[in-house]
Structure formats: structure tokens, C-alpha cells
N, C-alpha and C positions, 0 to 999 in steps of 0.2 A: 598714592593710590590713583589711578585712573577713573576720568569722571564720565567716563563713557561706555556701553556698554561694548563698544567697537574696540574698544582701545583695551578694556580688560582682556577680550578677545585674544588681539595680540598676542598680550601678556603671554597666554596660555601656550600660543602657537609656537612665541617666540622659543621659552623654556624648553618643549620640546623638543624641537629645532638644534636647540645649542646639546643637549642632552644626545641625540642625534648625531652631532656633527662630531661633538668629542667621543663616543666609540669610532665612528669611522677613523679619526685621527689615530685613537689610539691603533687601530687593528694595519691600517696603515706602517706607521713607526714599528709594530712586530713584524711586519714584512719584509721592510728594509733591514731590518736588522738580523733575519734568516737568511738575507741574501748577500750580507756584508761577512757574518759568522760561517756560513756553511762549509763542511771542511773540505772537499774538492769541489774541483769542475764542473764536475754532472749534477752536484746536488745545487749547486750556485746555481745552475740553469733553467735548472724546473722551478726553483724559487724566483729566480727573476721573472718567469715568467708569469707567475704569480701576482709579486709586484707589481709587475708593470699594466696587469689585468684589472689589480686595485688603482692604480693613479689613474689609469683614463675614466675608470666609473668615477671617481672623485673628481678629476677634472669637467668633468658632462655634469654633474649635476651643480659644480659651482662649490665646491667645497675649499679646492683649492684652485689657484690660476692655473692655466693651461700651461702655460711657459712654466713655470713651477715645475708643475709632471714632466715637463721636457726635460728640463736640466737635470731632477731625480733621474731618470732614466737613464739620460746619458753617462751619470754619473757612476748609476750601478752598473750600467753595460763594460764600462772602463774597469772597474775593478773584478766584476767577470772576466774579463779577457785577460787579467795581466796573473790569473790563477792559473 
């Protein structure tokens, strides 16, 4: 238990925080994975772009590392193209 009322504080903000970050993660992981499933070209597209819409808000606010979002991308982008 924390002895402070700063530190209970925290506590609270933290919880949030992580409660917070694991939907974005989750809604994330359904992205990439609309855009890895989708059954042609044109619908890969619009999802990718999607995707790619979701990683850089996740990258700006520090969810995940920017290089991170990078290599996702380029990663989707590649199996886009090769559809």
C-alpha cells in the first residue's frame, strides 16, 4: 500500500493508464490482422490504411516505439504488394 497520498495517486493514474494502453493494443492487433486476412487488393488497401493511421497515433503518444510502427508498416506494406 502506499504511504503517500502522491503515490496512491499514481496508483490510480497508473491503473488507468495500463487499462488504456491494452485496448489500444488490442484494437491495434485487430488492424493488422484485417490487413494481413483481407481477401483482395483493394480491401488490403483501405485497411492498411487504417493501420497505418492506428500506429503513428500509437507511436505519438508513446504506446509503442516509433521504429516499431516503422517495421509494422513496412511489413504490412510488403504483404500488400505481394497480393
Amino acid at each position: 500500500m502506499p504511504q503517500h497520498r502522491s503515490a496512491e495517486k499514481r496508483v490510480r493514474q497508473n491503473e488507468r493508464r495500463r487499462i488504456r494502453n491494452k485496448q489500444k493494443r488490442s484494437k491495434l492487433k485487430t488492424a493488422i490482422k484485417k490487413v494481413k486476412t483481407a481477401p483482395d487488393k483493394k480491401t488490403a488497401e483501405i485497411e492498411l490504411k487504417n493501420a497505418i493511421s492506428t500506429l503513428d497515433k500509437m507511436a505519438l503518444k508513446g504506446i509503442i516505439h516509433k521504429n516499431k510502427a516503422a517495421n509494422i508498416k513496412s511489413k504490412l506494406n510488403k504483404s500488400v504488394n505481394a497480393k
